[in-house]
C-alpha positions in Angstrom: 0.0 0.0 0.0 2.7 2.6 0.4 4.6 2.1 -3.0 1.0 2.5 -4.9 1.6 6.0 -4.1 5.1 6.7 -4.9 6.0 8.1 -8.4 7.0 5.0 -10.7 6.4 2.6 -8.3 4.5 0.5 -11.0 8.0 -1.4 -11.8 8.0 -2.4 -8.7 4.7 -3.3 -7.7 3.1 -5.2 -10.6 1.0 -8.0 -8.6 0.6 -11.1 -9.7 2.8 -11.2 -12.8 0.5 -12.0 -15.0 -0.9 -8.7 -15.4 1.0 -5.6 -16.9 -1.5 -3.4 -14.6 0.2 -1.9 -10.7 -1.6 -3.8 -8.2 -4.0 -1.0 -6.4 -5.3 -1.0 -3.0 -8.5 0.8 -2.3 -7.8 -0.2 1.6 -6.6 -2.8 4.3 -9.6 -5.2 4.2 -8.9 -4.5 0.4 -5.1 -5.4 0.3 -5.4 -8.4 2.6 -8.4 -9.8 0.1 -5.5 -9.3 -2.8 -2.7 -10.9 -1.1 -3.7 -13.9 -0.5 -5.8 -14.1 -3.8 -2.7 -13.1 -5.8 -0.3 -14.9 -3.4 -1.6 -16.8 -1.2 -2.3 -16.9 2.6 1.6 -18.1 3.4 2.7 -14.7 2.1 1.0 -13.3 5.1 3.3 -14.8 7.4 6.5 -13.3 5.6 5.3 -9.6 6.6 4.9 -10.4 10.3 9.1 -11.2 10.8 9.9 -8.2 8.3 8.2 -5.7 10.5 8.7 -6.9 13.9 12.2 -6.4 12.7 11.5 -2.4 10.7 10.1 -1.8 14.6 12.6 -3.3 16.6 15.1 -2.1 14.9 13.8 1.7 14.6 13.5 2.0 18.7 16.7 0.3 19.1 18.3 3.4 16.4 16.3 5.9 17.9 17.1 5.5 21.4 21.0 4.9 20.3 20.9 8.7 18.5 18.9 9.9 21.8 15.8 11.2 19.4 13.1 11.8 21.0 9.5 11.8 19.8 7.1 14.2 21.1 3.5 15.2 20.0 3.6 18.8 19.4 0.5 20.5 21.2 
């Protein structure tokens, strides 16, 4: 869902292969119902280590540099 909207992301996001077409999302519910149509429902295993890993990794960076997040008022 985030490269749909980046500029020439089409190269890189071209769903199942056997379409030309970018694979859109209109939503969650929406890009869940594609995945595992396109992919299957294994391929929504492979995101749960990935980003457990993007998260862990960005508090264990952000506390090394001292950065700290705060809600502006």
């Amino acid at each position: 869902m985030q490269m749909v909207g980046w500029k020439n992301a089409a190269s890189v996001v071209v769903g199942d292969g056997k379409s030309k077409a970018p694979l859109e999302y209109t939503g969650m519910v929406d890009a869940f119902r594609k995945t595992v149509r396109h992919e299957g429902f294994g391929a929504l295993y492979k995101v749960v280590p990935s980003i457990a890993i993007a998260f862990v990794t960005y508090e264990v960076v952000k506390d090394v540099l001292g950065v700290e997040m705060r809600i502006s008022d």
